[in-house]
C-alpha positions in Angstrom: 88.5 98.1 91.9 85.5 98.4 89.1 82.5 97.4 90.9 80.3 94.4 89.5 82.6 93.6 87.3 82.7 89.6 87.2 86.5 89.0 85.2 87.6 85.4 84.0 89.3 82.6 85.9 92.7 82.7 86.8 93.9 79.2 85.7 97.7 79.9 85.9 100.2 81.8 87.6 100.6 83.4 84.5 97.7 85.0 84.4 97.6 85.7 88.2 101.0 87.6 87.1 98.7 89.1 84.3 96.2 90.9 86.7 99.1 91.4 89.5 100.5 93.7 87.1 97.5 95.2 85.6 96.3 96.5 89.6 93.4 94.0 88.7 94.1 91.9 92.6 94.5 95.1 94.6 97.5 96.2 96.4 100.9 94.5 96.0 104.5 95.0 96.5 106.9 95.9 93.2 107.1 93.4 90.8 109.8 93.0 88.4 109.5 90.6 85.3 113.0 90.7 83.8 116.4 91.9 85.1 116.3 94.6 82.8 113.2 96.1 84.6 114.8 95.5 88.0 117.7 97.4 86.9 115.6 100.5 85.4 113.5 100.9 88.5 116.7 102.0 90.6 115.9 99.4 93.9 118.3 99.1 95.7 117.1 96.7 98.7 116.9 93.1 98.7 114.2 90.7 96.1 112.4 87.8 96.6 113.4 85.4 93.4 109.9 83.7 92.3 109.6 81.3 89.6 106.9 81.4 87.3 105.4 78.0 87.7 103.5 76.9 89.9 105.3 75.6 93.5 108.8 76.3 92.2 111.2 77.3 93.5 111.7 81.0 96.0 114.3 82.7 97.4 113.9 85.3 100.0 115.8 88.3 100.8 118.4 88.1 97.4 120.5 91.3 97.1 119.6 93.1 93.4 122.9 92.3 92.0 123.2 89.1 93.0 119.3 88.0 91.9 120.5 89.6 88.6 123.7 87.4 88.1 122.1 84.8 88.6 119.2 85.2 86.7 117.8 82.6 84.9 114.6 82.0 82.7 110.9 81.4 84.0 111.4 83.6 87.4 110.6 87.1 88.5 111.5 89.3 91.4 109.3 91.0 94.0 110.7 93.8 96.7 111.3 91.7 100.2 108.3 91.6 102.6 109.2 92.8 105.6 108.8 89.4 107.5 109.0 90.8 110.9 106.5 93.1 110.2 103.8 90.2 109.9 100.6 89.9 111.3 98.8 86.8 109.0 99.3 85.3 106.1 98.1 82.8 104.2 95.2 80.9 102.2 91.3 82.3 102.2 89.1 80.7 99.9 85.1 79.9 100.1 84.2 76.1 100.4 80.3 74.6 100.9 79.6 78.5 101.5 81.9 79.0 104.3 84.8 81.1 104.8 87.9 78.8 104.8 91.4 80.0 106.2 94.8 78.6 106.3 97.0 80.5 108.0 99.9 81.7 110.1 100.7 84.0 112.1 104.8 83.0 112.6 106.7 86.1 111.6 108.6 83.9 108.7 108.5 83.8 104.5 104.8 82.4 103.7 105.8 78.9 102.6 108.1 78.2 105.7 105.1 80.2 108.0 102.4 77.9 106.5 104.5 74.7 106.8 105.6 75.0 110.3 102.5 76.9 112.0 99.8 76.4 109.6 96.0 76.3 110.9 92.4 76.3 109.9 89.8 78.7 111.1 86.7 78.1 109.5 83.3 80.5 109.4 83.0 83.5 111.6 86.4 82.0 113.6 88.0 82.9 110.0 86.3 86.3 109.6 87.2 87.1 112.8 90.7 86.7 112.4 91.0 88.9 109.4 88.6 91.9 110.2 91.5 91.6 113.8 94.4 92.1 111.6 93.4 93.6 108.2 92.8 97.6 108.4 88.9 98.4 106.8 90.5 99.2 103.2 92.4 95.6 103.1 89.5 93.6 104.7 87.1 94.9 102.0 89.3 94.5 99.2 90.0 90.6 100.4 85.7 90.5 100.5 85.6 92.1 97.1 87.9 89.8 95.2 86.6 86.6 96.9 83.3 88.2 95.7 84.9 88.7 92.2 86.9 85.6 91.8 84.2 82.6 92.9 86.2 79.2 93.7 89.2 81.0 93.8 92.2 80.6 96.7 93.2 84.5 97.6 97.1 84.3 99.6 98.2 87.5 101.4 100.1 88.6 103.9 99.1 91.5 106.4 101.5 93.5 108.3 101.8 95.7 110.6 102.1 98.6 109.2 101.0 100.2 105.3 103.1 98.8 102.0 102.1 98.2 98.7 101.6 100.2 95.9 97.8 101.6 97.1 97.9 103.8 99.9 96.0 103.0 103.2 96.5 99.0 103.1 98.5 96.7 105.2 97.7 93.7 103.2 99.6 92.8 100.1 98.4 90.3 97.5 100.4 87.3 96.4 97.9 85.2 94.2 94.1 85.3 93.7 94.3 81.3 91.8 91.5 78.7 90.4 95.1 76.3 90.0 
């Protein structure tokens, strides 16, 4: 990431899918915006099916040929977390000047996780959890953007082993949103 540098709001999911793509959030897993660039990339595993407004609809897991048969407008793919992999995911954001976390720790897709298990840690309870589960590299990345992106809500998920697209980090992020 380019030190000081103090970018714009992110006030949509489009332009959280803006910086995604443009390695502006850190590390992430493959991203696909059209069927076409799904097909071209040569994945073979499964996608998760996201839609491109804000809480629509997901589907986890989709087989490539299937996600691109049934493609339809306003949605993108991702490659599959590996769900059993997971550590904590979720929600960190500063509020009043405190850290503020809503997370799980239920080895499930993020939405599901959050709804069935979610919980608050708040302050050094919140820090805590993350400097426990985040490797050095992911942990100061996640300080970084919240440092970079001021009122903004940062969702990841950390796993128990390295993914993504930077090398050395077992924390992917989802969205870094003002929204």
């Amino acid at each position: 990431m380019i030190p000081n540098f103090k970018p714009n709001p992110i006030t949509c999911k489009f332009e959280n899918n803006q910086a995604l793509r443009a390695g502006l959030l850190g590390n992430r897993l493959r991203v696909w915006m059209t069927p076409e660039e799904l097909i071209e990339s040569g994945h073979q595993g499964t996608v998760s099916v996201r839609n491109l407004l804000v809480h629509g609809s997901m589907s986890y897991g989709v087989p490539v040929q299937e996600a691109i048969k049934n493609y339809k407008t306003n949605i993108y793919f991702n490659e599959t977390a590996p769900d059993h992999l997971l550590l904590l995911q979720g929600d960190l954001m500063i509020t009043d000047k405190h850290y503020t976390l809503f997370y799980s720790q239920a080895k499930l897709p993020m939405r599901q996780a959050l709804s069935l298990d979610g919980r608050h840690a708040f302050g050094l309870e919140a820090l805590q959890l993350l400097k426990e589960n985040l490797d050095p590299s992911s942990y100061e990345d996640i300080m970084e953007l919240l440092d970079r992106y001021e009122d903004h809500i940062i969702e990841f998920s950390t796993f128990s082993r390295d993914l993504g697209d930077c090398k050395g980090r077992n924390t992917v992020i989802w969205e870094v949103r003002s929204y």
